[in-house]
C-alpha positions in Angstrom: 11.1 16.4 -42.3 14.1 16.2 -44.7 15.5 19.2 -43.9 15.8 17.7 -40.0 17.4 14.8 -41.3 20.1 16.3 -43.2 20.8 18.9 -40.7 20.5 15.7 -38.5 23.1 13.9 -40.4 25.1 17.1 -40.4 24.7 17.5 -36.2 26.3 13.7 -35.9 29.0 14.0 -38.5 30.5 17.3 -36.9 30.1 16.0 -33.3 31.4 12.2 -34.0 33.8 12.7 -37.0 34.2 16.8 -36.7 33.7 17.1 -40.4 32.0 20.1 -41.8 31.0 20.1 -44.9 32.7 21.5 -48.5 30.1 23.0 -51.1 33.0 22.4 -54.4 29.9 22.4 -56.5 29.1 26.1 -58.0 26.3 24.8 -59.8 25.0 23.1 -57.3 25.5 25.1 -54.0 22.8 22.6 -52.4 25.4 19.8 -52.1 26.9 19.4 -49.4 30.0 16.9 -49.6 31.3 14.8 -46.2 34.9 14.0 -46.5 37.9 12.7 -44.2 40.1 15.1 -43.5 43.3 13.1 -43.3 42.8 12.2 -47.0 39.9 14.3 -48.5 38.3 10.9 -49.8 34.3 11.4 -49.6 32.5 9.4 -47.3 29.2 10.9 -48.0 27.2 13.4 -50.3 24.2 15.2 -49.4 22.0 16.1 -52.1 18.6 17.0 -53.8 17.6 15.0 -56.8 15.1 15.0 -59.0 13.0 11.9 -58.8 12.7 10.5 -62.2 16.1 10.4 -61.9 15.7 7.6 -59.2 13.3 6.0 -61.3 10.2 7.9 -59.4 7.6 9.5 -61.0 7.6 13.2 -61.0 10.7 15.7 -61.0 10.7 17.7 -58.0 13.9 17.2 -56.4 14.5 15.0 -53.4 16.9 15.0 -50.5 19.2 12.2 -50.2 22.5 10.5 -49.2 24.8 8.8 -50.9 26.7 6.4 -49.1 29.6 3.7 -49.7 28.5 0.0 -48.7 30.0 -3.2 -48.7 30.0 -4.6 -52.5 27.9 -7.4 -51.3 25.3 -5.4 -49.4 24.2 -3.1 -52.3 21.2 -5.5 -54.0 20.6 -5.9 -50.5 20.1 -2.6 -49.4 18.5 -1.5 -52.2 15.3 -3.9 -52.3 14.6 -1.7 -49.4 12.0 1.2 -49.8 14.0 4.5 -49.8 17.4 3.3 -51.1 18.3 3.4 -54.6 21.3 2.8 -56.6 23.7 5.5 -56.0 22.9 8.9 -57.7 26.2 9.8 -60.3 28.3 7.4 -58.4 29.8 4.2 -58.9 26.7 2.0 -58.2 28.4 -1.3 -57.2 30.1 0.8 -54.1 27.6 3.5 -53.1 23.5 3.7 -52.2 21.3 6.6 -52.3 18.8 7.1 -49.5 16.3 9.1 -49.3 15.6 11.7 -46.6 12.8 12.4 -46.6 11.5 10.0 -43.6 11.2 6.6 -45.0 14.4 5.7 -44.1 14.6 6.1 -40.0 17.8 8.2 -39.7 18.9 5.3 -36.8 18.8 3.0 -40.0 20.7 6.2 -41.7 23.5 6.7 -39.3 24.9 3.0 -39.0 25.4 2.8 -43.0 27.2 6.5 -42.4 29.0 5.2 -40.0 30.2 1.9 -42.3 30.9 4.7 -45.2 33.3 6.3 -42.9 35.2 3.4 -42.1 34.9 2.3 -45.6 36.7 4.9 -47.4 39.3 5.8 -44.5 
Protein backbone atom coordinates (compact mmCIF):
# COMPACT_ATOMS: atom_id res chain seq x y z
CA UNK A 1 0.00 0.00 0.00
CA UNK A 2 2.63 2.74 0.43
CA UNK A 3 3.87 2.75 -2.73
CA UNK A 4 -0.03 3.62 -4.02
CA UNK A 5 -0.01 6.40 -1.72
CA UNK A 6 3.08 8.10 -2.70
CA UNK A 7 2.53 7.62 -6.28
CA UNK A 8 -0.96 8.77 -5.18
CA UNK A 9 0.30 11.89 -3.66
CA UNK A 10 2.48 12.22 -6.82
CA UNK A 11 -0.80 11.64 -9.31
CA UNK A 12 -2.62 14.80 -7.32
CA UNK A 13 0.31 17.08 -7.03
CA UNK A 14 1.16 16.92 -10.90
CA UNK A 15 -2.55 17.15 -11.91
CA UNK A 16 -3.58 20.01 -9.21
CA UNK A 17 -0.28 21.97 -8.76
CA UNK A 18 1.74 20.48 -12.09
CA UNK A 19 4.78 19.87 -9.91
CA UNK A 20 7.01 16.98 -10.70
CA UNK A 21 9.29 16.15 -8.45
CA UNK A 22 13.37 17.01 -8.06
CA UNK A 23 15.57 13.95 -6.62
CA UNK A 24 18.69 16.81 -5.41
CA UNK A 25 19.63 14.07 -3.04
CA UNK A 26 22.52 11.62 -4.55
CA UNK A 27 22.56 9.71 -1.58
CA UNK A 28 19.32 9.33 -1.33
CA UNK A 29 17.81 8.97 -4.83
CA UNK A 30 14.54 7.59 -2.95
CA UNK A 31 13.51 11.26 -2.05
CA UNK A 32 11.48 12.77 -3.88
CA UNK A 33 11.12 16.65 -3.08
CA UNK A 34 7.72 18.75 -4.02
CA UNK A 35 8.43 22.34 -4.57
CA UNK A 36 6.72 25.60 -6.07
CA UNK A 37 7.96 26.44 -9.02
CA UNK A 38 7.62 30.24 -8.81
CA UNK A 39 10.03 30.20 -5.93
CA UNK A 40 11.54 26.64 -5.48
CA UNK A 41 10.46 26.81 -1.62
CA UNK A 42 9.52 22.99 -0.63
CA UNK A 43 6.16 22.30 0.11
CA UNK A 44 6.55 18.67 0.67
CA UNK A 45 9.21 15.77 0.87
CA UNK A 46 8.57 12.21 0.15
CA UNK A 47 10.72 9.88 1.88
CA UNK A 48 11.62 6.40 3.52
CA UNK A 49 12.85 6.44 7.04
CA UNK A 50 13.92 4.18 9.19
CA UNK A 51 11.59 3.77 12.10
CA UNK A 52 13.64 4.08 15.23
CA UNK A 53 14.19 7.22 13.90
CA UNK A 54 10.45 8.09 14.53
CA UNK A 55 10.65 6.67 17.75
CA UNK A 56 9.32 3.09 16.46
CA UNK A 57 10.70 0.01 17.14
CA UNK A 58 12.65 -1.66 14.48
CA UNK A 59 14.75 -0.05 11.50
CA UNK A 60 13.30 -0.91 8.32
CA UNK A 61 12.60 2.11 6.57
CA UNK A 62 9.15 3.63 6.19
CA UNK A 63 7.49 5.82 3.66
CA UNK A 64 6.45 9.14 4.66
CA UNK A 65 5.59 12.87 4.12
CA UNK A 66 6.71 15.70 5.41
CA UNK A 67 4.49 18.40 5.45
CA UNK A 68 4.38 22.26 6.68
CA UNK A 69 1.36 23.01 9.25
CA UNK A 70 0.11 25.78 11.05
CA UNK A 71 2.45 26.37 14.28
CA UNK A 72 -0.57 25.75 16.36
CA UNK A 73 -1.69 22.57 14.77
CA UNK A 74 1.52 20.54 15.15
CA UNK A 75 0.89 18.95 18.93
CA UNK A 76 -2.33 18.58 17.52
CA UNK A 77 -1.65 16.62 14.62
CA UNK A 78 0.71 14.70 16.07
CA UNK A 79 -1.24 12.98 18.96
CA UNK A 80 -2.66 11.38 15.97
CA UNK A 81 -1.51 7.75 15.11
CA UNK A 82 0.75 8.00 11.90
CA UNK A 83 2.06 11.55 12.38
CA UNK A 84 5.22 12.29 13.92
CA UNK A 85 7.34 15.26 14.43
CA UNK A 86 8.86 16.22 11.24
CA UNK A 87 11.79 13.90 10.11
CA UNK A 88 15.23 16.43 9.62
CA UNK A 89 13.00 19.43 9.50
CA UNK A 90 12.12 22.18 11.60
CA UNK A 91 9.60 20.40 13.97
CA UNK A 92 7.58 23.40 15.13
CA UNK A 93 6.58 24.06 11.18
CA UNK A 94 6.54 20.54 9.57
CA UNK A 95 4.81 16.80 10.39
CA UNK A 96 5.77 13.57 9.21
CA UNK A 97 3.07 11.06 8.05
CA UNK A 98 3.34 7.99 7.47
CA UNK A 99 2.23 6.21 4.22
CA UNK A 100 1.91 3.35 4.78
CA UNK A 101 -2.11 3.32 5.23
CA UNK A 102 -2.85 4.54 8.68
CA UNK A 103 -3.16 7.87 7.62
CA UNK A 104 -6.29 7.83 4.88
CA UNK A 105 -4.62 9.77 2.00
CA UNK A 106 -8.14 12.01 2.05
CA UNK A 107 -6.83 12.98 5.60
CA UNK A 108 -3.21 13.22 3.56
CA UNK A 109 -4.19 15.49 0.71
CA UNK A 110 -5.98 18.44 2.78
CA UNK A 111 -2.70 18.98 5.06
CA UNK A 112 -0.81 18.83 1.33
CA UNK A 113 -2.95 21.11 0.18
CA UNK A 114 -2.48 23.65 3.49
CA UNK A 115 1.51 22.98 2.94
CA UNK A 116 1.11 24.41 -0.50
CA UNK A 117 -0.52 27.43 0.51
CA UNK A 118 1.71 27.66 3.43
CA UNK A 119 4.95 28.04 1.91
CA UNK A 120 3.72 29.96 -1.39
Amino acid sequence: MEHDLRQELLDYVATEYGTKGDHPFKRFPQYTILRHEHNRKWYAALMLVPKDKLGLAGVEAVPLVNLKVKPELVLILQAREGIFPAYHMNKENWLSVLLTGVVPLAEIIPLLDDSYLLTR
